[in-house]
N, C-alpha and C positions, 0 to 999 in steps of 0.2 A: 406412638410412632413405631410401624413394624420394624424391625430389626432383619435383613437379609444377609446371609452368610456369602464369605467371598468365592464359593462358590456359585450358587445362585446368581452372585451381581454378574461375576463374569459369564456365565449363559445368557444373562439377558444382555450385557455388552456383545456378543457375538451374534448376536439375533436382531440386536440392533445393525450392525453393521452391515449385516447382509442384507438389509434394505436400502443402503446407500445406495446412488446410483453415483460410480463413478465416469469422472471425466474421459473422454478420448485423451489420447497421445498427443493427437492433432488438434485439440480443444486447448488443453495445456500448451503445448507449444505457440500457439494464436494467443493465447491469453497474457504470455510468456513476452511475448515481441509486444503484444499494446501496450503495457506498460510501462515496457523497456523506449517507446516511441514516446509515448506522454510523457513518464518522466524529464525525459531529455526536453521536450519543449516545453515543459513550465521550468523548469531549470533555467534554459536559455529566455524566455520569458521575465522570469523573475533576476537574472543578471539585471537583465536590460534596466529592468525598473530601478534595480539596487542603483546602478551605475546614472540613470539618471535623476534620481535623487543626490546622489553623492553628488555630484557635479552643479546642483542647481544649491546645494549646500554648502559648497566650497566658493561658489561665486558670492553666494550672498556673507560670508564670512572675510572674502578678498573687500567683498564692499565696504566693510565695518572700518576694517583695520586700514 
């Protein structure tokens, strides 16, 4: 296994990175708000479910006792 000097790695880290293509402003910002929207509605989503589960489990436990 070649052994590369941390010189060398860091040239080839810089060489790499200059082929990234980075994001727009306005990409990140879009990508920034969808998530911010999805989350909020699986959130809200997932209340609902919680909440009606709790409650179909609260009656069948009201039924017991």
């Amino acid at each position: 296994m070649a052994k590369t000097s941390p010189g060398e790695f860091f040239r080839q880290v810089r060489a790499e990175t200059a082929k990234v293509v980075w994001p727009t402003r306005k990409e990140v910002m879009m990508t920034a708000v969808l998530v911010v929207i999805m989350t909020t509605i699986l959130g809200l989503f997932f209340f609902g479910v919680d909440s009606a589960f709790s409650a179909i489990v609260r009656n069948l436990i009201a039924l017991i006792s």
